[in-house]
C-alpha positions, 0 to 999 in steps of 0.5 A: 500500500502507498504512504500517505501523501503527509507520510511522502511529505515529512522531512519537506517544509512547505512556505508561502513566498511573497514576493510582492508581485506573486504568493506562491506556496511552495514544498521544498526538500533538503537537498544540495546541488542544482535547484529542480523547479517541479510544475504540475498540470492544469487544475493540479497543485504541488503534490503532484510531486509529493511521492518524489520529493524527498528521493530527489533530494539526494540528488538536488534541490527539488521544489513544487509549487502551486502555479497562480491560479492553482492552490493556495498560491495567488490569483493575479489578473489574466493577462489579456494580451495577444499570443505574438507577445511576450506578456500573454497569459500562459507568459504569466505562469512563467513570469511566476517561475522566474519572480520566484528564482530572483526572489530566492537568488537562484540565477539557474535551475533545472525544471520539470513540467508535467503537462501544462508544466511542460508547456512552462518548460518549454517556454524556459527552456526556449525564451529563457536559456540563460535561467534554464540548465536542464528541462524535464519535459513530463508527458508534456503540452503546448506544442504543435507538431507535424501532424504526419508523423504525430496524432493528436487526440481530439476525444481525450481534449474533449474529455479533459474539458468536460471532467474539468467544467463539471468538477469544477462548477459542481465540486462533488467527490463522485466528478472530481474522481472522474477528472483524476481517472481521466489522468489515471484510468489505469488505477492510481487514484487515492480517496485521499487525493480525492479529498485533497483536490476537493479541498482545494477546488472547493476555494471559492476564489481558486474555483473562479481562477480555474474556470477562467483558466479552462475557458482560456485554454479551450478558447478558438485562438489556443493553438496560436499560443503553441511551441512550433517545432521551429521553436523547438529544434532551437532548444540547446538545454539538456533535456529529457523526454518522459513519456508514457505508452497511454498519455492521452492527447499526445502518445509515444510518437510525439516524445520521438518526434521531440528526440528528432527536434531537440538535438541534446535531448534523452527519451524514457518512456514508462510502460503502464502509466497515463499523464502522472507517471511521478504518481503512478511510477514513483521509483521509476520516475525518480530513478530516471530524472536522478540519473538525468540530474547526475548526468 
């Protein structure tokens, strides 16, 4: 049987950092050497990471945050400005990042993004190299790929909205179990992250901030804010790809195509997980990115 997520999480210290701009709510590991910045996906929270903290802090220096908009951390305005710009919503999310690092005093660190996580990853590892040393790009989003040779999956977007809007608008045990099984439909979903996810979208503020953010996200223009593969071939960053044989939207032929287009990129796909391998595969996850670390 698995720990607790209090259990996986003893030894962390969880803070509320303000920096005056953002108030981010942030659980760190004792650690030394490089910084990990660990972001979860859209509608998530930092214990996504819960079961791999304290494992890679024998190897760095790993913080999950809560993203703006998400948990406990700030609800700032959505940015209403264009996808051609540098200051447009999903810009924000990595405004955060970057705010947090200068508020810390941590000029460079690695980051890992699942999902919508990834997205931020990419944005880092693409417009902010000189802040990024190694980007871990968790079954991730945000990116248009060629559609010969990468299928996207239109039904798994289409349920992803739906089990999100529902849960979000009615937030009962019953449809906040049906969005985590829409992250796991292979098993992995504990009463008590039914309980934490409930919780935290059960904030009247945050559930606003969520529904605005899903209602960007699905809007018409979205695809005008993707990573092209363009963008993407001029990542110089060390990175690694980790997939899995069942993520929904994207599967294992878009983690090859990124190996084509990153020419300083590793793959590693975990067989038998959905789109929280660091949750469904702890050890495997952690013993991946800790040897991509130590690399």
């Amino acid at each position: 049987m698995a720990n607790s997520i209090h259990v996986d999480l003893l030894g962390t210290e969880t803070h509320f950092i303000d920096t005056g701009k953002y108030r981010t709510r942030c659980i760190s590991a004792p650690g030394a050497g490089e910084h990990l910045f660990m972001l979860h996906g859209g509608g998530g929270h930092a214990e996504t990471y819960s079961r791999n903290l304290l494992t890679l802090g024998q190897v760095c220096q790993p913080h999950a945050i809560d993203f703006i908009w998400h948990g406990m951390s700030s609800r700032p305005p959505y940015s209403d400005h264009g996808p051609t710009t540098r200051t447009h919503w999903l810009s924000q999310f990595t405004d955060q990042l970057l705010n947090l690092m200068d508020h810390l005093g941590i000029e460079k660190a690695a980051v890992e993004g699942e999902s919508l996580g990834g997205w931020i990853a990419f944005d880092m590892a693409i417009n902010h190299p000189d802040r990024t040393s190694r980007v871990i790009l968790n079954t991730a989003w945000g990116m248009t790929l060629d559609p010969s040779k990468v299928h996207e999956g239109a039904s798994d977007l289409k349920a992803l909205l739906d089990t999100s809007m529902n849960a979000l608008l009615n937030p009962t045990r019953e449809l906040l179990r049906k969005r985590l099984d829409w992250l796991m439909p292979l098993g992995g979903v504990t009463e008590e992250l039914v309980d934490l996810r409930l919780a935290l979208w059960s904030i009247p503020e945050t559930r606003r901030a969520l529904v605005e953010y899903y209602e960007r996200l699905f809007a018409p223009n979205i695809t005008q804010f993707y990573f092209t593969e363009a963008q993407i071939a001029t990542i110089r960053t060390p990175a690694l790809v980790l997939w899995t044989d069942r993520n929904p939207i994207h599967g294992t032929d878009a983690a090859h195509r990124l190996i084509e287009l990153m020419p300083h990129a590793q793959l590693h796909i975990m067989a038998g997980c959905a789109h929280w391998p660091q949750w469904e595969r702890p050890v495997e996850h952690d013993t991946a990115v800790g040897n991509f670390m130590r690399s």
